[in-house]
C-alpha positions as CSV (number, residue, x, y, z in Angstrom):
1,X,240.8,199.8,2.6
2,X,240.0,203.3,1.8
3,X,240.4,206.6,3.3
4,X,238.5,209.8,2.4
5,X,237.4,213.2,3.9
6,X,234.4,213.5,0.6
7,X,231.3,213.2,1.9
8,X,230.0,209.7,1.9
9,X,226.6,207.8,1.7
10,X,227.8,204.3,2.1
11,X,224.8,202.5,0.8
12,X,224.8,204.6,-2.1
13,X,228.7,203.6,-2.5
14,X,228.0,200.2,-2.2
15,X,225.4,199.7,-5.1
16,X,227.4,201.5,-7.0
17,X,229.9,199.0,-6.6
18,X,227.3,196.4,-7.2
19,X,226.0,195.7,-3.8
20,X,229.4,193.4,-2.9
21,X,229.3,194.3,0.8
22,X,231.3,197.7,2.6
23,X,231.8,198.7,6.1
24,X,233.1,201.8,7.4
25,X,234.1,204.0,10.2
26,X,232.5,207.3,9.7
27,X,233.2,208.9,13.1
28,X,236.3,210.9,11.9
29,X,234.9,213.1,9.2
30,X,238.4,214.4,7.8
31,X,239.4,210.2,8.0
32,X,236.5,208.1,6.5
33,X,237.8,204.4,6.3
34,X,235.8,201.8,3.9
35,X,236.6,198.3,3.9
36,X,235.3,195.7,2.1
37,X,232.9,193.4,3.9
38,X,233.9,190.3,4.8
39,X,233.6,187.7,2.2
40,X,233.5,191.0,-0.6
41,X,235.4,190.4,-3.6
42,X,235.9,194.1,-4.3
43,X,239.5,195.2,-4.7
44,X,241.3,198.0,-3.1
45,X,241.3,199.5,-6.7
46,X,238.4,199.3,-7.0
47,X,237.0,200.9,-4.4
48,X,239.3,203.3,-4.2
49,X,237.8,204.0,-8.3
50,X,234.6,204.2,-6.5
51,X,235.0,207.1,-4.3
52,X,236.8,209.1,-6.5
53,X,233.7,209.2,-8.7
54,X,231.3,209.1,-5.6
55,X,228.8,212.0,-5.5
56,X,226.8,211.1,-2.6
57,X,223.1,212.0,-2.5
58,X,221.0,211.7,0.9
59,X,217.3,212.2,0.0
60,X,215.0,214.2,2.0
61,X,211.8,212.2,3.7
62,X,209.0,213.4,2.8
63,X,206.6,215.3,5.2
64,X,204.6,212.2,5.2
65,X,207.6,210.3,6.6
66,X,208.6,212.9,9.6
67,X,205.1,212.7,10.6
68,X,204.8,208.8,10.6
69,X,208.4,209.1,12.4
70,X,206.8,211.2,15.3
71,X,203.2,209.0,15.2
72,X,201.3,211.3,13.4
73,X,199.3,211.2,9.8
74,X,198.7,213.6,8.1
75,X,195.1,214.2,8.9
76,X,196.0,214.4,12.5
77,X,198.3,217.4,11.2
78,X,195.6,219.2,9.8
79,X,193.2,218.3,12.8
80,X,195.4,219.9,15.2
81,X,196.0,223.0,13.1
82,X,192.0,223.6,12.7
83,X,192.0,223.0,8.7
């Protein structure tokens, strides 16, 4: 078990520990806690070596994506703007 107010992207965290299974409560952003999944073989050193090297990165979606998200290619974008 971990505890940590850096900014975390627990996916991220997990394949950099080689994708050995992490849960988390995320709720209390000054108190992050990361466990090891059940049946994870990571080590409380270990994943305490983890975040301390953790930079997380979120990536963006692409316009593409928001538009897909709301129904929308696109084309129908384009349509609806007169171009």
């Amino acid at each position: 078990m971990a505890i940590t107010n850096k900014e975390i992207n627990l996916a991220q965290l997990d394949a950099e520990l080689g994708n050995k299974g992490l849960i988390a409560d995320l709720n209390d952003l000054s108190k992050k806690l990361i466990l090891p999944a059940e049946n994870s073989n990571v080590t409380e050193a270990q994943l305490e070596a983890a975040i301390a090297a953790h930079i997380a990165v979120f990536s963006q979606p692409s316009v593409e994506e928001r538009l897909a998200n709301a129904g929308l290619s696109l084309d129908d974008l384009k349509t609806a703007l007169g171009l």
